[in-house]
Each structure stands twice: as structure tokens, then as C-alpha cells.
C-alpha positions in Angstrom: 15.8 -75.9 36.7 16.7 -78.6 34.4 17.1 -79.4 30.5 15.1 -77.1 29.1 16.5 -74.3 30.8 20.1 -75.2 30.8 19.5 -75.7 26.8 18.4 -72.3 26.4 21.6 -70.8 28.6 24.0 -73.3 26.3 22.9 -72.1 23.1 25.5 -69.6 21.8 22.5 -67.9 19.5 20.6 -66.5 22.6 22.4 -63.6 23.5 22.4 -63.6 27.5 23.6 -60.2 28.8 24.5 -59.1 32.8 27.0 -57.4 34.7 28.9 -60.3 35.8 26.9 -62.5 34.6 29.5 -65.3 34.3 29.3 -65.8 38.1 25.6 -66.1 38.1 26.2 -69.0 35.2 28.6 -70.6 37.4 26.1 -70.7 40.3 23.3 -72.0 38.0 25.7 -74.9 36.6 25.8 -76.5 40.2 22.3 -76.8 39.6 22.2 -78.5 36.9 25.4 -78.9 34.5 25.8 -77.3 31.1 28.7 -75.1 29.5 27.2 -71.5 29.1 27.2 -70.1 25.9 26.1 -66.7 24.5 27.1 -64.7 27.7 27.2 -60.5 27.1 29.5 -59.1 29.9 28.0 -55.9 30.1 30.6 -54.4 32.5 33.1 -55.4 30.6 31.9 -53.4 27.6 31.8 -50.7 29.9 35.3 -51.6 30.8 36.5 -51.5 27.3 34.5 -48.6 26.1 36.2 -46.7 29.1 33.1 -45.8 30.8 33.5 -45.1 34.3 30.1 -46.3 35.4 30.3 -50.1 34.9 27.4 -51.6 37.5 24.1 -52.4 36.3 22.6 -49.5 38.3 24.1 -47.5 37.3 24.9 -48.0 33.7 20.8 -48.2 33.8 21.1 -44.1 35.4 23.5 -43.2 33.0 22.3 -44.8 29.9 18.2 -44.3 30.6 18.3 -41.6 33.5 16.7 -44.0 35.7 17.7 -45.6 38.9 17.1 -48.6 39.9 16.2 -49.5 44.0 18.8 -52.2 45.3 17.0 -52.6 48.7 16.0 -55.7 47.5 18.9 -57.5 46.5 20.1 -57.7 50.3 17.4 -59.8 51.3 16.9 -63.7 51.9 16.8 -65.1 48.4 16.5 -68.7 49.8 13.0 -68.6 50.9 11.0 -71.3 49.3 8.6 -68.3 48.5 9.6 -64.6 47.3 8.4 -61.7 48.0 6.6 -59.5 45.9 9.7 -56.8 46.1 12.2 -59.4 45.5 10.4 -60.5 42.2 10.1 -56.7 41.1 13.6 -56.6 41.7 14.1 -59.8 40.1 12.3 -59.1 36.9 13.9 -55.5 36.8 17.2 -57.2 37.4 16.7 -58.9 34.1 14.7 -56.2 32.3 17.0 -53.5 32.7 20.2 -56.0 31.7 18.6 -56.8 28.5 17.4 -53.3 27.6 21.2 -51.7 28.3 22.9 -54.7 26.2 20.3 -53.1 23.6 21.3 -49.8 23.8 25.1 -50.5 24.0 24.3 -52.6 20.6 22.9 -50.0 19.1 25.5 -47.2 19.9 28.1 -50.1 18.3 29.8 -51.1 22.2 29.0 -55.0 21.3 30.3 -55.7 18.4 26.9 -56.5 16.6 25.1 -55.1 14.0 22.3 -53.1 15.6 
């Protein structure tokens, strides 16, 4: 972690979407400092769109009718060396943020022109 990266999260034009994802900024600034930028809230659209589903999981089963295994999540994430589940769950993590922030976008929750 370093320039590059903390660029990429301070750039207001890269849309960066999460449920809570402004604690997971915070936690990446002690890292290496930079002023987030561009953050997508998702469960706070939920919040404001009244849904009563406002978790990743399952805005993910309501939204695509899929759910997604959090078995994962509770495991050691300060091995020098992840697993092969906790990377699946990692890149799902991810995946699944980015493909509801497209689907609340397009059903006009953001904001943003789909």
C-alpha cells in the first residue's frame, strides 16, 4: 500500500462503493495517509431509500437473489498469507459492492445518471 493506491482511493472521480465503507477508508489511512474521496455508502442509500435490508449480504439476496457465504469473514485476516477462501471472499466482497452500487445507479438510488 502506498502512493499509487492511496491516489486512486483520493480521487473523487473513482467512484468507491461499500456498506460502510468509510470505516474501511479510515483503517487504510493508518496505512498510509490520504483524504478519501469518491466514497458510495451503499447502506446509506438503502437507508434513505427506506429499504429494510441495508448489509451487503443481503442487499446482494434481495437485489440479485443471491447469497453470499460470510464464513469467511470471521477468520484471521492478519496472516502474512490468505487463504484461498478468504480471497474468494475477498474478491466477492468487492465484486458484489460494486455490482449493487450498479444496480442501485441504475434504478436512480445514487443520484447519478445511469
Amino acid at each position: 500500500f502506498g502512493p499509487e493506491l492511496a491516489g486512486l482511493l483520493a480521487d473523487p472521480a473513482v467512484v468507491k462503493a461499500g456498506v460502510a465503507i468509510g470505516d474501511d477508508m479510515r483503517e487504510l489511512a493508518r496505512l498510509y495517509p490520504f483524504k478519501p474521496a469518491g466514497m458510495v455508502d451503499l447502506g446509506m442509500v438503502a437507508r434513505a431509500h427506506q429499504l429494510t435490508t441495508q448489509g451487503l449480504r443481503t442487499l446482494a439476496a434481495n437485489l440479485f437473489g443471491q447469497r453470499i457465504s460470510k464464513g469467511p469473514q470471521c477468520s484471521n485476516w492478519s496472516v502474512m498469507e490468505l487463504n484461498k477462501r478468504q480471497v474468494i471472499y475477498a474478491a466477492t466482497d468487492a465484486w458484489i459492492g460494486r455490482a449493487i452500487y450498479l444496480r442501485m445507479r441504475e434504478l436512480g438510488m445514487t443520484g447519478e445518471a445511469a
